[in-house]
LUMSEBA-40762 format. One line per field, with one value per residue: residue number from 1; y, x, z of N, C-alpha, C, O in turn. Coordinates in steps of 0.02 Angstrom, whole numbers. Each point is the difference from the previous one (the first is absolute). Example, Ala and Ser with C-alpha at 12.3 -4.5 7.8 and 13.67 -1.06 7.14 Angstrom:
2
tipa: c(1	2)
n_c2: c(-284	54)
n_c1: c(660	-70)
n_c3: c(390	-69)
ca_c2: c(59	59)
ca_c1: c(-45	42)
ca_c3: c(0	3)
c_c2: c(60	55)
c_c1: c(45	-39)
c_c3: c(0	37)
o_c2: c(-1	55)
o_c1: c(52	25)
o_c3: c(33	8)
This chain:
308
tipa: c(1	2	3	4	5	6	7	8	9	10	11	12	13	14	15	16	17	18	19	20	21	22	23	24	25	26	27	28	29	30	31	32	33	34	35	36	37	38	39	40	41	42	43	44	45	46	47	48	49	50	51	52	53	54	55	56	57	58	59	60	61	62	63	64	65	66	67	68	69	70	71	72	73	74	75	76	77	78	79	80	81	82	83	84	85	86	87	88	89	90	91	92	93	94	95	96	97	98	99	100	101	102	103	104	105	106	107	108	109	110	111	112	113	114	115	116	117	118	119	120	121	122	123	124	125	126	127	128	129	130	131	132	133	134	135	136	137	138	139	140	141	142	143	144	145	146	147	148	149	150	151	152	153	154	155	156	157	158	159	160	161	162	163	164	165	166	167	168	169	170	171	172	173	174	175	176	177	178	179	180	181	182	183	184	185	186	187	188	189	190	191	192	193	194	195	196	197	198	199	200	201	202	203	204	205	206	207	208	209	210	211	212	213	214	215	216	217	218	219	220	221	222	223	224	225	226	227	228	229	230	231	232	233	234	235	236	237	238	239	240	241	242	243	244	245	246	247	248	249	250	251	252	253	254	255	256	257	258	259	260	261	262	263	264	265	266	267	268	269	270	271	272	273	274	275	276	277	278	279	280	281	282	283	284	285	286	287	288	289	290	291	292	293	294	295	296	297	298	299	300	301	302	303	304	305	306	307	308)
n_c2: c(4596	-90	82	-67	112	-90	93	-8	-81	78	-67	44	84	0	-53	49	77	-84	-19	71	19	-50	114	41	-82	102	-104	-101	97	-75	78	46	-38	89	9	-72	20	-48	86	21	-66	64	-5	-100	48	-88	-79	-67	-30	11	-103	-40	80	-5	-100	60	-71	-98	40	-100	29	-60	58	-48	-14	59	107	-11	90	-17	-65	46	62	-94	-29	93	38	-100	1	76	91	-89	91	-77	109	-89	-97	-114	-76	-19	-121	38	-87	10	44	-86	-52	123	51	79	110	60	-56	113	-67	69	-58	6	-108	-75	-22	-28	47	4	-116	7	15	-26	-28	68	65	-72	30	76	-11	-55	84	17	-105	-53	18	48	-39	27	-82	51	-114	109	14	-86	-95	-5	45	-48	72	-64	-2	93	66	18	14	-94	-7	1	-10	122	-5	50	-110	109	-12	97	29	-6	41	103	-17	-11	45	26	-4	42	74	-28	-40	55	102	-7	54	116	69	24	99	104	0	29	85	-14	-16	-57	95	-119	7	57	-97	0	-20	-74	99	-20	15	-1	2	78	-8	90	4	-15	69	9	92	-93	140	-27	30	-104	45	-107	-29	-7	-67	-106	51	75	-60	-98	76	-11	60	-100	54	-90	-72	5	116	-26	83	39	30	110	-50	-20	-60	-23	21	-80	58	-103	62	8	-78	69	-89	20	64	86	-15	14	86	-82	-16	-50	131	-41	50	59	-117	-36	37	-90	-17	-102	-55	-90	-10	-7	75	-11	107	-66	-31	89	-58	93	-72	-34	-112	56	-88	-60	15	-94	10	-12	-100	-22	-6	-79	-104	85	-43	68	12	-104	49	-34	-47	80)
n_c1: c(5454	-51	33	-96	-40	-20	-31	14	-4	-29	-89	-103	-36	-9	-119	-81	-35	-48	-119	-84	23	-89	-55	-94	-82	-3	-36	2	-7	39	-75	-7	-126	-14	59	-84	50	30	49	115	40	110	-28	20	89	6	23	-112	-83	-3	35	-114	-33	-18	-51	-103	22	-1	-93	10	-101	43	-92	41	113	-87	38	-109	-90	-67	-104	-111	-56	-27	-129	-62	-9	5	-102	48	-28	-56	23	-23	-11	-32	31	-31	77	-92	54	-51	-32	-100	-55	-64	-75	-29	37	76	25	-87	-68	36	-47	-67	76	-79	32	-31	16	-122	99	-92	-73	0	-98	-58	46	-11	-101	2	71	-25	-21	57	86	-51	48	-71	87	-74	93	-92	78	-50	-14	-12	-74	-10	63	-96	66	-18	10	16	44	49	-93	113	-69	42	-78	107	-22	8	63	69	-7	27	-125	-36	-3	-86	-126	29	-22	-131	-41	38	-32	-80	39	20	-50	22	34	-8	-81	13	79	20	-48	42	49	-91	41	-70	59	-88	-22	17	-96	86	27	96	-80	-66	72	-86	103	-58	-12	100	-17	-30	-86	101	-66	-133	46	53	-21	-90	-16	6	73	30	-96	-21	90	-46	-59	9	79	-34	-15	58	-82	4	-99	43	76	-117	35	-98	41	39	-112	86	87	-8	-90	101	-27	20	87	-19	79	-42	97	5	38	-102	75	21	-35	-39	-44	-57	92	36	-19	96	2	101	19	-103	55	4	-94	48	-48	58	35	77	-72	109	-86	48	-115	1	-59	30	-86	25	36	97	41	-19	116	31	135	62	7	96	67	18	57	-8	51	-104	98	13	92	-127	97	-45)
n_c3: c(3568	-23	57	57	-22	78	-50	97	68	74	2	-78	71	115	57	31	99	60	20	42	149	13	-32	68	-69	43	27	132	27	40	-51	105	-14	-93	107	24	-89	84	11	-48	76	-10	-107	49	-9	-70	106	-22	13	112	-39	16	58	111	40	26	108	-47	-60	70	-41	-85	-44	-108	70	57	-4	-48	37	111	-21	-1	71	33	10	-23	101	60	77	47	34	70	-19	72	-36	39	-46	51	-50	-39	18	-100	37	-22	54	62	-24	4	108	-27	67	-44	101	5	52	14	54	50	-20	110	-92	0	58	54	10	-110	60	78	-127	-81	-59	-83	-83	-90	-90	-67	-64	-133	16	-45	-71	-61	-73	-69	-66	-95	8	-68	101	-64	48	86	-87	-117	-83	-102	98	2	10	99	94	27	81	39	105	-24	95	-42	15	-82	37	75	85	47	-5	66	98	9	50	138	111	27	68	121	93	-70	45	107	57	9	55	94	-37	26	112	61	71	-65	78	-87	82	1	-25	73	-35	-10	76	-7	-57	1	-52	91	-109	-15	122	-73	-38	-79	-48	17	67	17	19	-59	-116	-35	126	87	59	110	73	36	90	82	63	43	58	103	-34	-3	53	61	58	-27	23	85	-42	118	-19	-4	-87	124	-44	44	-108	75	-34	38	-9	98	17	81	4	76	70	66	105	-86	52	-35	-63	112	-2	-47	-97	41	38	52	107	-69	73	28	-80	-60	96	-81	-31	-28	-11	-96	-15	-73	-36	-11	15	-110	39	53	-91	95	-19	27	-24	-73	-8	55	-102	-51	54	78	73	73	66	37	-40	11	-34	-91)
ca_c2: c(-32	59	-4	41	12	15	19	48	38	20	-48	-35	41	-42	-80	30	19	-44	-23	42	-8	-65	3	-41	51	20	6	43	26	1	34	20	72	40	-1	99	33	88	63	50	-82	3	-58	17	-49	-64	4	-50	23	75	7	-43	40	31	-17	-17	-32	10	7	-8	16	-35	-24	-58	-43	-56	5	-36	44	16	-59	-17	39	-30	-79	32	20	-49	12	-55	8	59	38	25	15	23	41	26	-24	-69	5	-67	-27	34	48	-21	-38	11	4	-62	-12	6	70	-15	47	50	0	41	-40	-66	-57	15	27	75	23	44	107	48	-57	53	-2	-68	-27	20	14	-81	-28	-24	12	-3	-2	3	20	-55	-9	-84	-30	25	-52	9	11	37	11	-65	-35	0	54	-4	29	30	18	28	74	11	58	19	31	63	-2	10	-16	53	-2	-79	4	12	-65	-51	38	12	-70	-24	41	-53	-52	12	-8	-49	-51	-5	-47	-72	-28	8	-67	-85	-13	24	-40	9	-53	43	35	-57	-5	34	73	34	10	71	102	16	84	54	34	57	-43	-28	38	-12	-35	-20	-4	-80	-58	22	46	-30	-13	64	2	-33	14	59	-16	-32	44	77	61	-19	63	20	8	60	3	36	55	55	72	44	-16	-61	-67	9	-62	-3	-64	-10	-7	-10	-7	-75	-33	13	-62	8	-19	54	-22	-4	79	74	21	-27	44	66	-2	-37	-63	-34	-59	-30	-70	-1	29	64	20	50	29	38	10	-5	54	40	34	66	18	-49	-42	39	-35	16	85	45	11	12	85	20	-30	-36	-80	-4	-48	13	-12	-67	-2	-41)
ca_c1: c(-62	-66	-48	-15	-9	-58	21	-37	15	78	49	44	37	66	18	14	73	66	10	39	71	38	-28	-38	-12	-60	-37	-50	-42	-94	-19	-50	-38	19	-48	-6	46	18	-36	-51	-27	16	36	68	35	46	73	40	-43	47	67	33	-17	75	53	-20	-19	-66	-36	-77	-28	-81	-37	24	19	-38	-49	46	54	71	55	70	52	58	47	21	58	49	63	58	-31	-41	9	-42	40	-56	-34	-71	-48	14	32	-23	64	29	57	54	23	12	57	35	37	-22	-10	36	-10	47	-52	30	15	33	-74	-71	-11	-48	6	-28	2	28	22	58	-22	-44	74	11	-75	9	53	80	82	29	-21	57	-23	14	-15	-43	-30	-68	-25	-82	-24	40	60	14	61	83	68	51	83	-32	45	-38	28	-37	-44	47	-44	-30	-41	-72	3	48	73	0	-4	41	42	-12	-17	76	21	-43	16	75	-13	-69	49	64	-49	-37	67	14	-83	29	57	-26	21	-41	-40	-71	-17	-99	-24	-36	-88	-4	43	-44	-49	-13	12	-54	5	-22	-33	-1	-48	44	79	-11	19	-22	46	-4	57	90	23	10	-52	1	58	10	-61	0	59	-33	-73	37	-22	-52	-45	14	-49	-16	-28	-21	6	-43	47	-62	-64	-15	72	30	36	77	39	58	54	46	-9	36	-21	12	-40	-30	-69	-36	-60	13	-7	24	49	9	52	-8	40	-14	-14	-79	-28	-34	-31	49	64	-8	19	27	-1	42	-8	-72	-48	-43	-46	25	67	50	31	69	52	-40	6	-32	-51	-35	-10	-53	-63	21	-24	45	-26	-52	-67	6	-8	-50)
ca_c3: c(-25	-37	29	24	70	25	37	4	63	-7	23	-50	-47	1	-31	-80	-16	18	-85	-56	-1	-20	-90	-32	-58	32	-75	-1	63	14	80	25	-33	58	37	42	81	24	25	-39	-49	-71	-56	-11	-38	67	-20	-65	-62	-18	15	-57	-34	-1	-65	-74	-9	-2	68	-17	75	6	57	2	-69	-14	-51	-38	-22	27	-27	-80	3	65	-93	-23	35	-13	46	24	49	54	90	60	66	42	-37	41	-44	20	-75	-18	-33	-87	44	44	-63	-38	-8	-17	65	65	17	60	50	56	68	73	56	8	-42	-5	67	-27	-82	-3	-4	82	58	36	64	28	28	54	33	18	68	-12	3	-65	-65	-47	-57	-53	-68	6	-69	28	-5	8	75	23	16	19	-29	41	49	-47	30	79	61	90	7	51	5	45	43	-16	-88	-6	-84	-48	-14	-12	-60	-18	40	-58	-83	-20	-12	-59	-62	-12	-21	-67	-85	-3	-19	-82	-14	27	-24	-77	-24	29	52	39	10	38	67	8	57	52	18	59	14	-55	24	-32	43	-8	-4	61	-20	42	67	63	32	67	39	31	54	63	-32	20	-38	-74	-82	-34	-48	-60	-24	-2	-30	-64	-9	-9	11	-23	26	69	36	26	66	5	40	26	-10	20	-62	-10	0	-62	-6	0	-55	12	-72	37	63	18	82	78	72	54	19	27	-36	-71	-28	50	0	53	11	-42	-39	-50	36	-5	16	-19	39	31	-19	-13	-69	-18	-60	-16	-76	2	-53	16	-34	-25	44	-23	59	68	62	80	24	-40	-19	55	2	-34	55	72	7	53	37	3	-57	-39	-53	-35)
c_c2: c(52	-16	51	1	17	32	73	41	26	-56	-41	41	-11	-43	32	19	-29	-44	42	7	-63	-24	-65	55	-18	15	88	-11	-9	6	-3	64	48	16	72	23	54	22	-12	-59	-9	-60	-10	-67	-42	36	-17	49	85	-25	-38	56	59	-40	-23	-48	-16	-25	-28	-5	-53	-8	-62	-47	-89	-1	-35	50	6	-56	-3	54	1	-49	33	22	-34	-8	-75	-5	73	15	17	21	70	36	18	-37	-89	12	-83	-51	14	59	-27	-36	27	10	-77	-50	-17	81	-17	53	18	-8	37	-38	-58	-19	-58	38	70	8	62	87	4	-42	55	20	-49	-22	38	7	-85	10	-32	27	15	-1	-8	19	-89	17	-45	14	-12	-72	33	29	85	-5	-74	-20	-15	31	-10	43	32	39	51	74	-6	57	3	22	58	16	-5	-30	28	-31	-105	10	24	-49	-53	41	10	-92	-40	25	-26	-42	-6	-16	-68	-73	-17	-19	-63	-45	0	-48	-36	-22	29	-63	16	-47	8	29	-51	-12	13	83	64	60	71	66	27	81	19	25	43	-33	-26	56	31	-21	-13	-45	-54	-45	18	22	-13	0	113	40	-7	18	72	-10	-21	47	50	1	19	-67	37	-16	35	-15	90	43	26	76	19	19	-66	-56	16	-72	11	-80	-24	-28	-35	-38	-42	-26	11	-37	38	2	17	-23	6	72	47	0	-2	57	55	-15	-51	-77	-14	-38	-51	-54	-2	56	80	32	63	8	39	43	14	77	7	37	46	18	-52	-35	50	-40	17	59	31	-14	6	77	37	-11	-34	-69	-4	-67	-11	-9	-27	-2	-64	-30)
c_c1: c(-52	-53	-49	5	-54	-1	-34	32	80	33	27	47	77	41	-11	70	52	1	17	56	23	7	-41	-23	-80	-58	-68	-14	-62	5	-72	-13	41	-68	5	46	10	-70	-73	-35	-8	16	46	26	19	64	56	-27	44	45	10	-32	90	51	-13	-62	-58	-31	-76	-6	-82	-28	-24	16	-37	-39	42	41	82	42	28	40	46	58	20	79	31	66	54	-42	-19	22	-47	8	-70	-74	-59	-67	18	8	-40	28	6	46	68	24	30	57	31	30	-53	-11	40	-17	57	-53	29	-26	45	-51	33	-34	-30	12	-65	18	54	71	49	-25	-28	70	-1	-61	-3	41	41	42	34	-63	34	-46	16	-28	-28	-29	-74	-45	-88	-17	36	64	6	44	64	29	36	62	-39	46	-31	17	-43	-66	29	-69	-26	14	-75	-6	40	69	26	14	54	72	4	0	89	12	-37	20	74	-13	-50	54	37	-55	-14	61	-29	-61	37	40	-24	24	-49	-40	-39	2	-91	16	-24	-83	-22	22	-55	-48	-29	-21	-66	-14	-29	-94	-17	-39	37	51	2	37	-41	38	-6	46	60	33	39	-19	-21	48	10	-67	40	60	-30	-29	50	63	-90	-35	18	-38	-9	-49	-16	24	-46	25	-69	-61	-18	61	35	39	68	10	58	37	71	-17	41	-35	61	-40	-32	-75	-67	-80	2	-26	14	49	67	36	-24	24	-24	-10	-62	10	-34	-26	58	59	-24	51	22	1	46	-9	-73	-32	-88	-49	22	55	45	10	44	6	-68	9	-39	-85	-47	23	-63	-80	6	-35	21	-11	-74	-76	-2	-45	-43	28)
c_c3: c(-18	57	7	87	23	96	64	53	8	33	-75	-46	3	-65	-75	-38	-1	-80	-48	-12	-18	-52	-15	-20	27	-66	9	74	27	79	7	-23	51	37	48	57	46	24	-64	-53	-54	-18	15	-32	60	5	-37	-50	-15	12	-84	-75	7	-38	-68	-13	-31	67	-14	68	6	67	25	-39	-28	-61	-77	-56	19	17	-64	-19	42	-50	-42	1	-30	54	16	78	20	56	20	68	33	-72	12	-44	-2	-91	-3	-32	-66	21	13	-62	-51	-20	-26	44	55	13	80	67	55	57	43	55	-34	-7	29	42	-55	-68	11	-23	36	55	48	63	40	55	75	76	48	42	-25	11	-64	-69	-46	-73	-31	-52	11	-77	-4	-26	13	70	19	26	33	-15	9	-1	-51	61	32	0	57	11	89	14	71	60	-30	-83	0	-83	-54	12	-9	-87	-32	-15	-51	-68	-51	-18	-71	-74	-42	-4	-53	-59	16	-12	-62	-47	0	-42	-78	-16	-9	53	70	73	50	34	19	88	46	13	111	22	-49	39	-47	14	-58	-13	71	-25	52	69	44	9	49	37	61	81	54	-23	72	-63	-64	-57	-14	-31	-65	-62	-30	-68	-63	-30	-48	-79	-51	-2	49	38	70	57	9	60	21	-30	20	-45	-23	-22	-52	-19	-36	-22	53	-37	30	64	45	49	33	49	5	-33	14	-45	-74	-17	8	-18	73	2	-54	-81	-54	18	-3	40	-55	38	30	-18	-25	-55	6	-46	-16	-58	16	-37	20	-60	-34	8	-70	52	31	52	58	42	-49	7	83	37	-35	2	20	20	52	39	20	-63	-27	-59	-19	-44)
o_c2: c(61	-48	56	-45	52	-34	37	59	-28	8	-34	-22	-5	3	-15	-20	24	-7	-12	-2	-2	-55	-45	56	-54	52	49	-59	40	-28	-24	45	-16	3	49	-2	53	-37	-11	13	-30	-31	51	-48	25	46	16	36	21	43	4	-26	18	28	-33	7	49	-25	33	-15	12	-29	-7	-19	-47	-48	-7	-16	8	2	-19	-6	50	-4	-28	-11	27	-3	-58	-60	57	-48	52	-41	60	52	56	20	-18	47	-44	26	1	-7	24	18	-41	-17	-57	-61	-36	48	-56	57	-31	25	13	36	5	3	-12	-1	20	43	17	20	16	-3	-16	-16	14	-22	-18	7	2	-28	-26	62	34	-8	-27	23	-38	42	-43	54	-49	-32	49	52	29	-24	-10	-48	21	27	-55	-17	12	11	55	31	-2	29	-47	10	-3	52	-39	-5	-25	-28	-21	-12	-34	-5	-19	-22	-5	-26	-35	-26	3	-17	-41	-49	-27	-49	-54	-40	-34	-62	-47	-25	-41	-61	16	-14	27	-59	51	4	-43	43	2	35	57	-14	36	19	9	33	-22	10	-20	-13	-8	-13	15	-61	41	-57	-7	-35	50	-5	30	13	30	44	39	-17	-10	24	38	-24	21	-27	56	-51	61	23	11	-51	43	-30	1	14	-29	26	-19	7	20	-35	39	-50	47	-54	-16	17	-55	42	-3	-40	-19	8	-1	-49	49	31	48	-48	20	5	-4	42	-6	-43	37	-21	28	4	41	24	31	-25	39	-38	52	33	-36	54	-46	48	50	58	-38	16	46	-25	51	25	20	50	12	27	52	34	-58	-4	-29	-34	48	-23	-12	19	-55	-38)
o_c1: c(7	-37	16	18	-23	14	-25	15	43	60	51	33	34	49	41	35	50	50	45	25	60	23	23	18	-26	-2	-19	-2	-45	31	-31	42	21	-53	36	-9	-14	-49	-61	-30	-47	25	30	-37	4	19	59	43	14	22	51	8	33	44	37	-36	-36	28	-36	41	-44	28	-28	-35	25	-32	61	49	51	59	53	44	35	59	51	34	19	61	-10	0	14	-4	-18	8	-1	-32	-19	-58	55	-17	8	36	59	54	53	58	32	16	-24	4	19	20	-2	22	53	-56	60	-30	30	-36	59	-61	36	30	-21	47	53	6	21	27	-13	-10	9	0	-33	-9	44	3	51	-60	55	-57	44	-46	7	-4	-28	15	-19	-32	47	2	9	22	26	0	-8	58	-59	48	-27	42	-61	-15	8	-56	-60	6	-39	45	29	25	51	53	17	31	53	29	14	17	35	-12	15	16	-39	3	21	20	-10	-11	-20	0	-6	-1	27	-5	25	-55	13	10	-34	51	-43	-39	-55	43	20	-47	48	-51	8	1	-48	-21	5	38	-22	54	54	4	-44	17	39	30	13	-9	5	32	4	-12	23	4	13	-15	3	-8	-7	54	-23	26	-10	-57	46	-33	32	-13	-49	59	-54	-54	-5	60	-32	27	14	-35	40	-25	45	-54	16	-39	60	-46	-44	-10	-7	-3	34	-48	-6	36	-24	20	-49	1	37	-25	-36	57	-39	12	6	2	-45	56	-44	36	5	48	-30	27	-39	23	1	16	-25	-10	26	-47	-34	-47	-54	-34	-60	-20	-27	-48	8	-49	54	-49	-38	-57	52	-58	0	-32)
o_c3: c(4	-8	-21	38	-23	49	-42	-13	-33	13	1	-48	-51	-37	-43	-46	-28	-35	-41	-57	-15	-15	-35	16	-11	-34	-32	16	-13	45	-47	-6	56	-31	3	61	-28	2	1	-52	-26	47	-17	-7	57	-37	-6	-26	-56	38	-34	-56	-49	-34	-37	-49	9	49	-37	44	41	46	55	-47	-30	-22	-4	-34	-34	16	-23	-42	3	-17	-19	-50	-52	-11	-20	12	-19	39	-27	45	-11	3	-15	6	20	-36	43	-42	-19	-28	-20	-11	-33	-57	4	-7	46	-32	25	-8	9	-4	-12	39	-54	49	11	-3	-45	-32	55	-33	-26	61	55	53	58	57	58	61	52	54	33	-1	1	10	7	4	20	-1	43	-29	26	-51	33	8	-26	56	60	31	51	-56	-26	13	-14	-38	4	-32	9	-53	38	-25	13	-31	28	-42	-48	-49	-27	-29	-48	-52	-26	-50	-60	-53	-36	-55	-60	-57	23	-39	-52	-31	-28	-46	-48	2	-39	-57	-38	-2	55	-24	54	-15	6	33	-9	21	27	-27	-10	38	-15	27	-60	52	31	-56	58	46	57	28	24	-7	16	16	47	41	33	-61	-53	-51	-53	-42	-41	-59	-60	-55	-48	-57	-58	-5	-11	-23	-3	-4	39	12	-29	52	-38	-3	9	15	-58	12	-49	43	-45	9	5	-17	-38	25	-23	22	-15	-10	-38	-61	61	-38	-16	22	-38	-10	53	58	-36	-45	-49	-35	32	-8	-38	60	46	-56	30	-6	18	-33	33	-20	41	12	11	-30	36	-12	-41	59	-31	31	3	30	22	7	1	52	17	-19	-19	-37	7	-13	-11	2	-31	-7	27	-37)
């Protein structure tokens, strides 16, 4: 089919590649402006935006497709349909209308459960057992529309956003080309979305990545995991040049018990409200992420000291 692709984060570059390989004929690319990255807060291109420039693609980047320039250069195109797979912009219905086929999204939950930014870390951050990826048939509402095709993907005890994402992004990327088959025959069927079970994964924002060692250890588990590996969430150390802040990137629950925040051992054991958190993953001010040996060779977290 002649589609375009709308698209931004390295979780849609996948689902790109899997159409090209399936020879739809990619008219055109639309990503997010490149924005400031790294150290040194240079311009940079999206991950869609430099992966679809490596195979030729064209590339528009509007700062937003509401304007009536960039609708009629959307009508312009003449597509069979649209792929939307994390692009970062709401699409108005002259948008959603134009294709011939429809415009079709790529979610990363079980809708209606975290329509929305954030359903990957929201999953996790709740204590699901499970998720998954769906196609769905883009509708006015946020990520309201009908399911065309799933499939679940559990979240294992020590899946962090990073690697959940990874997890969905492989699964989403197979199921995308066999949907859009299935949209090209005319064999495709839309189921709506249960009107129960509704809830929305709301963008991370920095003000909650604070941990906050009175939670039980449960919810600080599931707080550090959701977080990781961006923003991270974080907590403050004693050093001899004052507090240093550290990222936990990693964690499991444990029993043992102690006042919220103390360190219970040489080794990364936190106390929380209830229960208690073994850090397996954690980064340090100016530091790379490192395994818990490595990085408590390097600064120590002895029993005893408690953390902010």
């Amino acid at each position: 089919m002649r589609l375009a692709f709308l698209g931004t984060p390295e979780f849609s570059v996948a689902c790109l590649a899997e159409l090209v390989s399936a020879g739809h004929e990619i008219v055109c690319v639309y990503s997010q402006p490149p924005a400031p990255r790294g150290r040194g807060q240079d311009l940079k291109p999206s991950p869609v935006h430099a992966f679809a420039e490596t195979l030729g693609l064209p590339v528009r980047t509007p700062v937003s497709m509401k304007t009536p320039e960039e609708i009629e250069a959307f009508k312009a195109l003449d597509l069979d349909a649209a792929v939307v797979v994390a692009f970062g912009q709401i699409l108005v219905r002259e948008v959603l209308e134009a294709p011939r086929l429809g415009c079709f999204n790529l979610h990363a939950s079980l809708l209606p459960r975290w329509r929305g930014a954030a359903p990957i870390q929201r999953a996790i951050m709740a204590g699901d057992a499970v998720t998954g990826v769906q196609v769905m048939r883009m509708s006015e509402g946020l990520d309201e529309g009908p399911v065309l095709m799933g499939q679940q993907v559990p979240i294992d005890a020590l899946d962090t956003a990073g690697s959940l994402h990874d997890k969905l992004a492989a699964v989403g990327s197979r199921i995308l080309p066999v949907a859009l088959a299935a949209i090209e025959r005319g064999a495709a069927v839309e189921t709506p979305q249960a009107e129960e079970g509704v809830t929305y994964a709301k963008k991370i924002k920095s003000a909650e990545a604070r941990i906050d060692w009175t939670r039980p250890a449960a919810e600080v588990d599931r707080h550090i995991r959701g977080l990781s590996p961006f923003p991270g969430a974080w907590f403050e150390a004693p050093s001899d040049r004052g507090p240093v802040r550290v990222k936990a990137l990693l964690s499991r629950v444990e029993d043992a018990g102690g006042a919220a925040g103390a360190a219970l051992d040489d080794n990364l054991l936190i106390a929380c409200g209830e229960g208690s958190v073994r850090l397996l993953k954690a980064q340090r001010e100016g530091k790379g992420a490192q395994d818990a040996e490595v990085f408590t060779r390097g600064f120590p977290i002895a029993a005893g000291t408690t953390l902010a």
